[in-house]
C-alpha positions as CSV (number, residue, x, y, z in Angstrom):
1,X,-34.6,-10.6,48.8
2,X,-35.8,-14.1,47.9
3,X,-34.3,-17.1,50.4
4,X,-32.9,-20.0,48.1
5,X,-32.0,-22.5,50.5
6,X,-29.5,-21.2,52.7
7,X,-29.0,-17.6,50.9
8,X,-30.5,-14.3,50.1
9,X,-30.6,-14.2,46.1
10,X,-31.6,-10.7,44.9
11,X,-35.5,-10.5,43.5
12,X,-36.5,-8.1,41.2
13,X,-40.2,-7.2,41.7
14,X,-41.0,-6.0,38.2
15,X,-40.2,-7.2,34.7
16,X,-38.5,-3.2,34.6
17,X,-36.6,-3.7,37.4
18,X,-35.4,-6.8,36.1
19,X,-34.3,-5.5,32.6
20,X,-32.3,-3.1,34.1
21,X,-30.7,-5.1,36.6
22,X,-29.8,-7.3,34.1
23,X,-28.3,-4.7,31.5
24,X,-26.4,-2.6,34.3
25,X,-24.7,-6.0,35.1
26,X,-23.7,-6.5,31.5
27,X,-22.2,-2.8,31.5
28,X,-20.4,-3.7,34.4
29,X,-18.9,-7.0,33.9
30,X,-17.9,-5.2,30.1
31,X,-16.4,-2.1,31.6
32,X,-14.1,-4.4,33.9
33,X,-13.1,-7.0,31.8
34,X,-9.7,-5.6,31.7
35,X,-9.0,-3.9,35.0
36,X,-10.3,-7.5,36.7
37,X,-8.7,-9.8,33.9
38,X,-11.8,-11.2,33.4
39,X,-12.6,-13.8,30.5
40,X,-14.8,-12.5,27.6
41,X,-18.2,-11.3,28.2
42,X,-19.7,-14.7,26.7
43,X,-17.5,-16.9,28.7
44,X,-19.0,-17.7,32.7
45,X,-17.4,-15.9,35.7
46,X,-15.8,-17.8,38.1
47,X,-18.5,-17.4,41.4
48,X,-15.7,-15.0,42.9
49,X,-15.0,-12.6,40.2
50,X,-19.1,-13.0,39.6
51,X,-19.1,-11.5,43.4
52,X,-16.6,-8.8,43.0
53,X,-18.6,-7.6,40.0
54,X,-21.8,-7.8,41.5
55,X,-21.2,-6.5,44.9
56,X,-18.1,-4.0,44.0
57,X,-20.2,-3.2,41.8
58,X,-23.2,-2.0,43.5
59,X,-20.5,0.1,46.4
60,X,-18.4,1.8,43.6
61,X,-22.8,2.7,41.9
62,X,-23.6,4.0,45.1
63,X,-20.1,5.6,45.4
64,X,-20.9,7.6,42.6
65,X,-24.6,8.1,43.3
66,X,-23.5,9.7,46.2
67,X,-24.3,7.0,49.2
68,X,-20.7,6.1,50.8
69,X,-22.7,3.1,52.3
70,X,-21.9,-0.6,52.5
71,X,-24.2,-0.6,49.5
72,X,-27.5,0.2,48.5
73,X,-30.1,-1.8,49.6
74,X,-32.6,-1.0,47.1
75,X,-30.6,-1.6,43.6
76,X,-34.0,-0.6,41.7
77,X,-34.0,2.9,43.7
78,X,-29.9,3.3,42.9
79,X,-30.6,2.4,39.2
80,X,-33.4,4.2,38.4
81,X,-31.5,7.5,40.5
82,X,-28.7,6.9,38.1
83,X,-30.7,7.1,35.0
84,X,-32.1,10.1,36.1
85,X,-29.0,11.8,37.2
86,X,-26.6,10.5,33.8
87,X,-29.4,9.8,31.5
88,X,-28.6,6.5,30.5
89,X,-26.5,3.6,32.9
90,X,-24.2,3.9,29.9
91,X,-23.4,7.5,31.0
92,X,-22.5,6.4,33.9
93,X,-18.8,7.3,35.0
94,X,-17.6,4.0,34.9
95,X,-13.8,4.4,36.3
96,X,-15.1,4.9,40.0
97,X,-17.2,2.0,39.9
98,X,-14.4,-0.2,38.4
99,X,-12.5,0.8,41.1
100,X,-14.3,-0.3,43.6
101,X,-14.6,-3.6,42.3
102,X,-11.2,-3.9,42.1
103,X,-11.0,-2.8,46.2
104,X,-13.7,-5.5,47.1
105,X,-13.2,-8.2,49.3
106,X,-15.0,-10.8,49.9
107,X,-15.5,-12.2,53.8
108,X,-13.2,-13.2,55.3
109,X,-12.6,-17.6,54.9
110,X,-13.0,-19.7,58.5
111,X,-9.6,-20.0,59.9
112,X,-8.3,-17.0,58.5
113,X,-6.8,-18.8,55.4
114,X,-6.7,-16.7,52.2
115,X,-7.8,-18.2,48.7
116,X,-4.2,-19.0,46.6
């Protein structure tokens, strides 16, 4: 984890890592567009749904990787144990994974009010 200001931003430690980082969150923003009502793939996310995807996400990968964790905290190790074990992050069994994202909540907002 890299500390950008105030928060811990993900930091991939080889050009590999990043590569697949990056496609695996392309597969996953594109296998939920329609379960999370998200806006085309070229369009940005809203920094919500960006967080459900990312961090739903990762729990419904380790879900299916077999880790019933919070989530992983080595994505490199979960990716690269997915490629092995489906051959591709396309093979992937994507229905579990949307799944969780769809379950994923954020924290909770100071003062207990919920977003409208």
């Amino acid at each position: 984890m890299a500390l950008v200001g105030e928060a811990e931003r993900p930091h991939c430690a080889s050009p590999v890592a990043r590569t697949n980082c990056e496609t695996l969150l392309a597969l996953l923003r594109e296998r939920a567009t329609f379960a999370l009502k998200l806006p085309p793939p070229a369009s940005p996310l809203p920094h919500a749904a960006q967080l459900r995807v990312q961090c739903g996400g990762l729990r419904g990968l380790a879900e299916v990787a077999g880790d019933e964790g919070a989530g992983p905290s080595d994505v490199h190790a979960l990716v690269t144990g997915l490629q092995a074990a489906f051959g591709t992050l396309a093979d992937i069994p994507f229905s579990p994974v949307v799944a969780a994202m769809a379950r994923w909540e954020g924290r909770p907002r100071p003062g207990g009010r919920k977003p409208p």
